[in-house]
N, C-alpha and C positions, 0 to 999 in steps of 0.2 A: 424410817430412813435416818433423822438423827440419831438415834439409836447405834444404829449401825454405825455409823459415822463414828459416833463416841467408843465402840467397840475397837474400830481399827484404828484409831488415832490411841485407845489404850496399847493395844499390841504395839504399834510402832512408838510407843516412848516406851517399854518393857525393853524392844528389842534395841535399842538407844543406850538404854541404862548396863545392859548386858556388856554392849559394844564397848562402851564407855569404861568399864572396870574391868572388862579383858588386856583393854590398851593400856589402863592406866598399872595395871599387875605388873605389864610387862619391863614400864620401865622405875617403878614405885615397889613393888613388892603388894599383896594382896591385899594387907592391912592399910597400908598408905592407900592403897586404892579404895577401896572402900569407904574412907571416910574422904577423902579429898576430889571424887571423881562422880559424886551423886550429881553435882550441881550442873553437870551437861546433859539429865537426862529431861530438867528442864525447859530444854531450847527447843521451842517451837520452830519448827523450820517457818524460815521467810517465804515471801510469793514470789518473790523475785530478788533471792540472795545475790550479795557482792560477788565479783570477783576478785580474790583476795593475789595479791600483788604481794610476791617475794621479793626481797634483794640482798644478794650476800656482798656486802660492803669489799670496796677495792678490788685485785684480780690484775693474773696476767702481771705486767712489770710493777704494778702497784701492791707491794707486798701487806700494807697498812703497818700498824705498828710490829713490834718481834715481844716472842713473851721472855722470860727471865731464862727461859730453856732454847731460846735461838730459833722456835716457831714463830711460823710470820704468821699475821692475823687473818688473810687472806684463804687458809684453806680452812681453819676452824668455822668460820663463816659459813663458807658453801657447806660444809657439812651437816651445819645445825640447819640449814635451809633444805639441802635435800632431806631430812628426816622429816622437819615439816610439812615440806610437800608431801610427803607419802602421808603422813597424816590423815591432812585435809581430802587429798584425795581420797583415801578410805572414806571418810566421811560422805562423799559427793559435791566438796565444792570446785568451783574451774578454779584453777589454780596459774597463773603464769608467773614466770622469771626473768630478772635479769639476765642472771646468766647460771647454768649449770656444770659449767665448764671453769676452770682457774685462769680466764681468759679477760682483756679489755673490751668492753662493747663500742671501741671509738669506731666510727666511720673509715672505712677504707680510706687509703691516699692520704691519710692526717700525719702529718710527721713532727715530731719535737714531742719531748715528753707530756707538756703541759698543755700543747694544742690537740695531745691525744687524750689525756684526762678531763680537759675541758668536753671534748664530742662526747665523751663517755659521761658526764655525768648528764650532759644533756640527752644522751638517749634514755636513759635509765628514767629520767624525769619525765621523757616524753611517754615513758610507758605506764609511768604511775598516772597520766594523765589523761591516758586513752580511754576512758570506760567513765561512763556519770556515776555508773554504781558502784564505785571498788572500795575496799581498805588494801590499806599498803601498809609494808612492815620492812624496815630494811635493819638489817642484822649487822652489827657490829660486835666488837671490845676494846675495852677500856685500859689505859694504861695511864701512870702517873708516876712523879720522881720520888713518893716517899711509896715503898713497897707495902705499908700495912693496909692501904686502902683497900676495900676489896666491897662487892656485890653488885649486883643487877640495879641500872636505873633506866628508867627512860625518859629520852627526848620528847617531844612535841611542839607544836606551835599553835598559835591560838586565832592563826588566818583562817581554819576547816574548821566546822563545827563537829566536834565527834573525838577532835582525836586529841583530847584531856581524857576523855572518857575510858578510851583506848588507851592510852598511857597507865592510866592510873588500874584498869580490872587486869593488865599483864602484868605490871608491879605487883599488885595484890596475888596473883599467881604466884610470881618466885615467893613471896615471903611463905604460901601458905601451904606450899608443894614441895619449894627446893631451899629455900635460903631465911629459914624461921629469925635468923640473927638480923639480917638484913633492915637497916631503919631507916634506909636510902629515900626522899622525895622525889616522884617525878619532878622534869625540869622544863621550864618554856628555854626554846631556842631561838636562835635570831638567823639572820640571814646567811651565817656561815655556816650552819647545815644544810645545802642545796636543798634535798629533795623533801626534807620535811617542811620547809618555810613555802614552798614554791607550789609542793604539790595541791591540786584541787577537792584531792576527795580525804578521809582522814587518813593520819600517817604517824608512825613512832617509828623512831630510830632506840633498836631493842641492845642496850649495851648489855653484855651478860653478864661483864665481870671484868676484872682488873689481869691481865696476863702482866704486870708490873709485881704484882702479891705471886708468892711461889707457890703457893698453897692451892691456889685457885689457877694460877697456870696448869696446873698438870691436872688437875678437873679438867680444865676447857678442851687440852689436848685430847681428853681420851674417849672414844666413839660411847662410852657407856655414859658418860655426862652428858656430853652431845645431845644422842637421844633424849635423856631428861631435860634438856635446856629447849628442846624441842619441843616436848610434849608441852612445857608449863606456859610456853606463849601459844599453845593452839589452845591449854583451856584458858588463858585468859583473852583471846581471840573469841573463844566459844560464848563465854560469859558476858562479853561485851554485844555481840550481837545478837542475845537474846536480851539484852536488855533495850535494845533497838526496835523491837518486833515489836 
């Protein structure tokens, strides 16, 4: 019977690694994938996997910041989140969102901008908080007054246990997939990042990049980044929760 066991647990990490470097071709090129896309064949599936908790930062009247090109940060966001999500789902994980629409989640009947932004980040929060077992990711970008700054960092907080860990195997993703210049440190946040200071289970707030840099603006904008900016926090998602197992 072991045996056995150890047979089909070989085919289903064959058919892992397969999986793994078809996805990664698609948005890396064959060679990138091959060397950057082994390390998810890996991941021992858990007994009882997270459910991984998306959020695309701002929505609806809340445009977030504007890139150098008059893009508001608000739809790049959901983009790189629904890519995500199709992902993970490939993969078989439960997947929920804040929102998949360019919409506010405030509560009906809430009126005044900031009485609507407040409901809305409390629902957002209430959803990262629903499940004992989840990781949460909520997707933003970055902007700043001197234009040269540019790369992916991430937030965290150091109330959840996990989500330095998280922080730091997504970082290590862009550098080692999309952003090899990148020399950015994760960063601990403080109470002014609602949903990572608050939230219960781990959580990064995934900055991908600077739309203040023009260079990385018109990356961020365009669906063909998108997808790579997608793929490189699902494998550093992926890498993180095998190291959890």
């Amino acid at each position: 019977m072991d045996n056995i066991k150890k047979k089909i647990f070989k085919r289903v990490t064959g058919l892992c690694l397969a999986a793994s470097v078809a996805v990664a071709a698609v948005y890396f090129g064959a060679t990138k994938a091959i060397e950057n896309a082994i390390f998810t064949s890996v991941i021992k599936q858990p007994y009882e996997p997270p459910v991984i908790i998306l959020d695309a930062g701002h929505g609806g009247m809340d445009g977030g910041c504007v890139s150098v090109n008059n893009v508001p940060e608000k739809g790049i966001n959901l983009n790189i989140l629904l890519h995500l999500r199709s992902l993970l789902q490939v993969f078989g994980y439960n997947v929920e969102v804040t929102r998949d629409t360019d919409r506010s989640i405030h509560d009906d009947g809430i009126e005044g901008i900031a009485n609507q932004k407040s409901s809305d980040m409390d629902n957002r929060l209430e959803l990262f908080n629903k499940y004992d077992n989840a990781v949460c990711i909520s997707i933003h970008q970055n902007q700043f007054t001197d234009s040269s700054y540019s790369g992916a960092q991430m937030f965290y907080s150091n109330e959840v246990k996990g989500s330095s860990s998280l922080a730091q195997s997504i970082q290590d993703s862009f550098v080692s997939l999309l952003q090899p210049d990148n020399k950015r440190e994760i960063k601990l946040c403080g109470k002014e990042l609602f949903l990572c200071y608050y939230c219960k289970n781990p959580t990064v707030m995934v900055e991908c990049g600077f739309l203040s840099n023009p260079d990385e603006a018109s990356l961020l904008e365009t669906e063909e980044y998108q997808q790579k900016v997608a793929f490189t926090v699902f494998g550093g998602l992926e890498k993180y929760l095998a190291s959890i197992i």
